[in-house]
N, C-alpha and C positions, 0 to 999 in steps of 0.2 A: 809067371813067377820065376823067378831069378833060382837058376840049381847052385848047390854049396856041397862042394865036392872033396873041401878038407875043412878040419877044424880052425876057428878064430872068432874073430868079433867081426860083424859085418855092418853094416847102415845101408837102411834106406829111406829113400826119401818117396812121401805119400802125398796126396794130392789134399786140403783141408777139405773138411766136410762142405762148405759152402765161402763162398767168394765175394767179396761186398761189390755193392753197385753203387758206382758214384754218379752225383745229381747232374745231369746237362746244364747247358745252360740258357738261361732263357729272354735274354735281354740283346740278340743281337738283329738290327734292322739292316733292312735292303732299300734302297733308294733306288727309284727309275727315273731320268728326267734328260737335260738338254744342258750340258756344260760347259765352257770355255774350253777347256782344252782336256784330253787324256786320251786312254783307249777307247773305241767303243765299242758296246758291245763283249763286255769282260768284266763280270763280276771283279772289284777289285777292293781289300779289304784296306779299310782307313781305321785308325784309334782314336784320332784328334784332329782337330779344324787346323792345326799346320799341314799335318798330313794330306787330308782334301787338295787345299789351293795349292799346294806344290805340283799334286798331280791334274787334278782337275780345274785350278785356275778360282777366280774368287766368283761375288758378285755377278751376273749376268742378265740385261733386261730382256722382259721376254720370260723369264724363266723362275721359276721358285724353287730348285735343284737345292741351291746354295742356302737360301733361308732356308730350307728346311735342316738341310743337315746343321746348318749352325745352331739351330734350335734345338736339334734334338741333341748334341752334345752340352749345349748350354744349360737342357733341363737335367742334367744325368747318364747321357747315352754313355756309353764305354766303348762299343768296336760297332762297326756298319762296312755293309757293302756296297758300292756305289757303280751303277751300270748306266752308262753313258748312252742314251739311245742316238737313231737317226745316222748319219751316213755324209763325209766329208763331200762339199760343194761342187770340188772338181773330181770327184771320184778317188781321191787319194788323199793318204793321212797326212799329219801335218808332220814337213821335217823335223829330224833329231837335231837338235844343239849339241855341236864336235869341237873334236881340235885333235890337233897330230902331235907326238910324244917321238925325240928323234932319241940314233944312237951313237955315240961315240962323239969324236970330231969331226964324222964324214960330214955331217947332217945328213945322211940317210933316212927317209921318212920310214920308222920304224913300226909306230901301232898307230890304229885311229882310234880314237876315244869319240864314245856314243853316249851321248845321255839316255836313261833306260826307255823313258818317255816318251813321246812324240811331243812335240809343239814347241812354244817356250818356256816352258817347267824346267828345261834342264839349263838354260841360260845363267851365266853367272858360276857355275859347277868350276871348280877348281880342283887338279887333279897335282900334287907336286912329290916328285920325284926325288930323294934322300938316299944317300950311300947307307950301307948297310949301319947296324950299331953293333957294341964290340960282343962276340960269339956267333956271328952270323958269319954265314960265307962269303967270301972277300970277291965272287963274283956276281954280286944277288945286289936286291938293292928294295928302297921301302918303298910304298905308296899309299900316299893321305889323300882322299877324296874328302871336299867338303861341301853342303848345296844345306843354305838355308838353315842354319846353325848343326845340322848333323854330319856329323864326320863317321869317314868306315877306315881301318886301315891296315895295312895287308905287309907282313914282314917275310922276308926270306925271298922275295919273288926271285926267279932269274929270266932268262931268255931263252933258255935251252928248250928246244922245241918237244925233247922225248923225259923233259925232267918232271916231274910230278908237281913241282912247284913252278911249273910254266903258269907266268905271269895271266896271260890269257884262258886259264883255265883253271886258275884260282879266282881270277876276280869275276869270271862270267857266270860263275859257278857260286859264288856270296853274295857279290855287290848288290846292293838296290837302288844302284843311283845310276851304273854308267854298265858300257858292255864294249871288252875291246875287240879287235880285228887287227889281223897282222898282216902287212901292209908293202912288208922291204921283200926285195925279190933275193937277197944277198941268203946263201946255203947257209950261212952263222950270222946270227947277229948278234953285236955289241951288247954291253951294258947300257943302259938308258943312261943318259948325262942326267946330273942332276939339273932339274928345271921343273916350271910349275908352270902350267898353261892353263885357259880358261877357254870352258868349251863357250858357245855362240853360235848364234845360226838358224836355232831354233824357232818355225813360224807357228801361226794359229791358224788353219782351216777352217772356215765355220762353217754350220751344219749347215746340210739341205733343207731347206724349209717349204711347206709345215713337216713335218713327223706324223706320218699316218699312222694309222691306231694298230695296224699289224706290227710297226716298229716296235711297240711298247708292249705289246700282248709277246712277240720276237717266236722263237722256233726253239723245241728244248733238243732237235736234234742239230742245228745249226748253235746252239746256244749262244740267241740273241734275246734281247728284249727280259722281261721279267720270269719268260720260260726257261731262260739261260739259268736262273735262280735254281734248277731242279738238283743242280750239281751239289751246291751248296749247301751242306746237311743244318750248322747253324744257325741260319736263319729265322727267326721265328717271329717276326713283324714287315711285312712289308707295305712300301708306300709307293705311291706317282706321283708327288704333286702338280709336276708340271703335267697333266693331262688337264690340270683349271686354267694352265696359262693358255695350253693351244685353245680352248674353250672360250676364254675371256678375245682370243685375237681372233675368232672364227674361224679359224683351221681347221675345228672339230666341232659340228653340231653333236646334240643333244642324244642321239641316239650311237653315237660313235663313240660319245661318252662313258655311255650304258654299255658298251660293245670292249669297250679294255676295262672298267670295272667286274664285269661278269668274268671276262676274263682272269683278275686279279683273283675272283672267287672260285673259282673255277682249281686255277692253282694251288694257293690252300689246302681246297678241300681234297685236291691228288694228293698233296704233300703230305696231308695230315697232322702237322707238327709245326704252322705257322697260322701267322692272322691277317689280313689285309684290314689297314686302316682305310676308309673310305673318307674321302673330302665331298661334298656335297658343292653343288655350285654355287659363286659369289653374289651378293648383293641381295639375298631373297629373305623374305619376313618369315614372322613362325606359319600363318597360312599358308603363303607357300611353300615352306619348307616342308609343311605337311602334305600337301598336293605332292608336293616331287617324292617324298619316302612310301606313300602309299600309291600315287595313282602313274606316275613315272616310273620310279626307278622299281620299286616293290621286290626288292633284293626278300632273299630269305634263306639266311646261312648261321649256321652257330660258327662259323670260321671269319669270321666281319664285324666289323664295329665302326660308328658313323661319327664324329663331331660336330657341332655345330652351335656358335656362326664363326666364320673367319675371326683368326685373330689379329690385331693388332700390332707391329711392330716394326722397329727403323729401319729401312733401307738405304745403306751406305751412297748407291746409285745416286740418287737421288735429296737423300737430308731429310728426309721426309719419313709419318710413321704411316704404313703404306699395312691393306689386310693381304695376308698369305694364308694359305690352306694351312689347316689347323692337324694336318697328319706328322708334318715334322715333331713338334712341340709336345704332340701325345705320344709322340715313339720314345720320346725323352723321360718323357711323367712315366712311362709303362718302367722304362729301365731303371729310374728313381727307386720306384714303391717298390721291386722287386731286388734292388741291393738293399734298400733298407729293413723290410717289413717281409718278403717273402713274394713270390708268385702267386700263391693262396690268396693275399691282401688283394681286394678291388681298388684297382689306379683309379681312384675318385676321392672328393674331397682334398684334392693335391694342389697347389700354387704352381701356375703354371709362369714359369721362370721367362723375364724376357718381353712379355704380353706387358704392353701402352696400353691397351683399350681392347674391347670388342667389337666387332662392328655392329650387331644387330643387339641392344637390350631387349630381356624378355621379362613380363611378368608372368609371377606365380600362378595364374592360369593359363597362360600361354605352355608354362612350362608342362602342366597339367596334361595338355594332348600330345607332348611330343614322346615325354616317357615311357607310356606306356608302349608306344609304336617303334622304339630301341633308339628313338634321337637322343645321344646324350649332350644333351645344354652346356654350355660354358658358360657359366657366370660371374659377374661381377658383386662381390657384395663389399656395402662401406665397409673401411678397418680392417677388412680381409683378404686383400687383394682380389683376383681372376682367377678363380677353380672349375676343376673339373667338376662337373655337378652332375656324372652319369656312370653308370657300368652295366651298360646293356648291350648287348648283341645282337644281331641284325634277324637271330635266330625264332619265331613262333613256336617252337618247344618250348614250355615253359622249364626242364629239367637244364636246358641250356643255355637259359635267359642272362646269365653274368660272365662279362667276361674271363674274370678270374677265374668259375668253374671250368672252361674252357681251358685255357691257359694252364689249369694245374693238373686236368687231363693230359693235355700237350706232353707236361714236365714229367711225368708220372710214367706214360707211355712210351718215350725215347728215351728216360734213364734204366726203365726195365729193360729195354731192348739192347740197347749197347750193353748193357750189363750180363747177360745172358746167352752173349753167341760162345761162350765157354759149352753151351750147351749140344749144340750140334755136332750129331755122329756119334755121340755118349751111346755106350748100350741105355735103352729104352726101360729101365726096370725099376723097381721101388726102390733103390737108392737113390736113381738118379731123382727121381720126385720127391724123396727128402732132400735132397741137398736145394733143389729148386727153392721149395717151400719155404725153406732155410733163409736160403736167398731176399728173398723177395721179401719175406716176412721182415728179415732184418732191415732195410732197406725203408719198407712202409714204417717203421716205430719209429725211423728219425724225421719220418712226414708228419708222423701224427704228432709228436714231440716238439715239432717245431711249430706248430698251432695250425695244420693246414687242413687234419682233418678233424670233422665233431666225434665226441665221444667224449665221456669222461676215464674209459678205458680203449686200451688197443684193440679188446673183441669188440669193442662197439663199434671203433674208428675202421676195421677195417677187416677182412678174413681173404685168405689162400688156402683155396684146395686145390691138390695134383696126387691122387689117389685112383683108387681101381674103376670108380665112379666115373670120373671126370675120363680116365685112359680103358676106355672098354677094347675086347681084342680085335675089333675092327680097327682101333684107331692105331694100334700096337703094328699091324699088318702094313698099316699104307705108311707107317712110318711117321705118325704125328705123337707130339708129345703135346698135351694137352693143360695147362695149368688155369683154371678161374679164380678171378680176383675182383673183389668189390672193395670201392673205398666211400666213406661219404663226407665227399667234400662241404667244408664249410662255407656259409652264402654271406654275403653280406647284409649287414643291417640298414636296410634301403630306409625305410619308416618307421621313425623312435616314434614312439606315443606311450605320453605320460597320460597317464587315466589319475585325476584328479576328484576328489569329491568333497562337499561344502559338508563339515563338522557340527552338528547344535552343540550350544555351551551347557544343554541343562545337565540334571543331577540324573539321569538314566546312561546318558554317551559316559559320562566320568566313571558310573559303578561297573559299566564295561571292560 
């Protein structure tokens, strides 16, 4: 407590009784696969299908990387991370696309300019040099960077090596397109003349082929492959598809198959806070679809979720409407239903955006055995286009049979947590466990509020306790603070049934 050692008016400021916790978010997918060109091995975050092929290049056969992502921003996606497996041909990545920026009249070669990228993503990159504009210092000078209709542009630069606004340590330090290098051997360099060059040069490397299954499964301490993902706290859908392409070319049997999907679950289920979409293999009927989910693959995880059959749609390559694994398309639908409807909402009954056809039709018996065993169907119905016709998880819990239940644990569990390291090192006493309870409390009323949990009150939907019960003096001693919390999420309406019954017209049904 603060001493007051003469008279006045003093202030202080107090810490509020309790601190809100704001929602994560739950809509962002990981992509593993084989791409044209980029880093590899580097989780790297894309918004929009420009952004992809600038860094990762488009289309590629061989490969379902590209459908997928395009899908998945086509149905709704918003941001994804994109990890390039597999390893350059000759051992080395693909050159940067350059160019040299001179100073003065000497033509002294003054900086190199690098495109950020490897390959030819940076090709075309125009960097052009402008005298200052008026209130700038009269020894500084501009630079416009443009690649692919995005422009960055940097005012005030100079040359001065010990100046703060040294050109090269402002733009290496912002840019996301280029990175310079200073080049002139001269103790002073000039101002840059003005001029505009275009970097070039940039090749493509292509991958070592096939991509064996530890590339894609990768090292979470070397952070390669979809282990590399462990970094990445956002994440909360990830996909392979291309582990169906190496599959389809026999680079990977059946069991190698089985060997990075487990993998993929495996992950999840460490992370805690994400879901692996499963693509099942191409070309197979509902019989064997059923042989493979039970007596092959026989996955069993509440952190997984399966589609099937392959969907339908164009491939630029070729002109043709060619089937790709149907994980892009539902990482789309998932991030849809959840800007529009909530997390809570089961991504089913959804128009899957993009989808010509299906490849395998199923009838309503067919569809009968897959259900129950967590296949979720894609269907076709007349007048309604291609929906998702499932929300089941791969899980034999029946508590954990929806993915949505899952998914709104996921949200539940990572917004309390970020929300809550205010907590750590607090003294350990019945304030601090109201202010929790506070917390928390406040926090679950706008879950219930927003329709995610049942209840027709809050004490129904949902109770925190962190009290003398819950924190006994053992737990006080080792230093734990103890808070439980139950919510009861709402399920979906899998099976409407209208219970109908035939009326007599006579004179007994009427005085009823």
């Amino acid at each position: 407590m603060p001493q007051y050692l003469s008279p006045g008016v003093y202030v202080e400021e107090r810490e509020a009784g309790s601190r809100p916790i704001e929602g994560v978010g739950t809509a962002v997918a990981a992509f593993v696969g084989i791409a044209v060109d980029g880093p590899f091995h580097a989780p790297t975050l894309v918004t929009n299908w420009s952004q992809f092929t600038s860094t990762f290049g488009g289309f590629l056969e061989g490969s379902y990387l590209a459908h997928s992502v395009y899908a998945y921003f086509n149905n709704g996606g918003g941001s994804a991370y994109i990890v390039r497996v597999g390893r350059p041909a000759n051992g080395a990545d693909s050159p940067k696309a350059r160019a040299e920026l001179v100073a003065g009249d000497k033509k002294l070669g003054a900086y190199r300019v690098l495109a950020l990228n490897p390959g030819a993503a940076g090709n075309g990159t125009t960097v052009e040099v402008t005298a200052p504009h008026e209130g700038q210092p009269e020894d500084s000078f501009r630079l416009v960077i443009r690649q692919n209709g995005t422009e960055e542009l940097f005012e005030g630069l100079t040359t001065a090596r010990k100046n703060r606004q040294n050109a090269v340590t402002v733009v290496n330090a912002q840019s996301k397109l280029i990175r310079l290098e200073e080049i002139s051997a001269s103790a002073q360099l000039e101002r840059l003349a003005p001029a505009t060059v275009t970097l070039s040069g940039g090749e493509l490397v292509p991958v070592s082929t096939p991509v064996k299954p530890d590339e894609y499964v990768g090292d979470s301490a070397d952070r390669t492959g979809f282990a590399g993902l462990e970094t990445v706290d956002t994440v909360t859908m990830v996909c392979v598809p291309d582990l169906m392409a190496a599959y389809q070319a026999g680079a990977l049997d059946a069991e190698q198959v089985k060997a990075v999907q487990l993998g993929m679950i495996a992950h999840c289920e460490l992370m805690g806070d994400r879901m692996a979409i499963i693509d099942p293999p191409p070309a197979l009927n509902a019989q064997q679809i059923r042989h493979w989910r039970q007596e092959e693959a026989g996955y069993d995880s509440k952190y997984a979720a399966m589609y099937w059959p392959w969907v339908k749609s164009f491939d630029p390559l070729s002109g043709q409407n060619i089937p790709v694994p149907p994980s892009g398309h539902l990482a789309g639908v998932w991030a849809r239903s959840d800007a529009t409807r909530g997390v809570h909402k089961a991504p089913a009954n959804e128009v899957i955006r993009g989808a010509v056809d299906i490849e395998t039709r199923i009838t309503k018996g067919e569809h009968d055995l897959l259900n129950p065993i967590g296949v979720n169907c894609i269907r076709a119905f007349p007048g309604r286009g291609i929906r998702v016709w499932g929300a089941r998880t791969l899980s034999s819990d029946p508590a954990w049979r929806y993915v949505n239940v899952r998914r709104l644990f996921n949200y539940v569990e990572a917004s309390i947590l970020g929300g809550t390291q205010w907590v750590v090192f607090e003294p350990n006493d019945h304030e601090l466990w109201g202010r929790m309870a506070r917390t928390i409390n406040g926090f679950l009323y706008r879950v219930w509020s927003d329709g995610a949990l049942f209840g027709d009150t809050a004490d129904q939907a949902f109770y925190v306790k962190c009290d003398d019960e819950t924190n006994p003096s053992e737990s006080i001693e080792a230093g734990q603070v103890i808070c439980e919390i139950g919510i009861a999420p709402v399920k979906p309406a899998e099976f409407v049934i209208f219970r109908l019954a035939q009326l007599t017209t006579g004179s007994s049904a009427l005085s009823e």
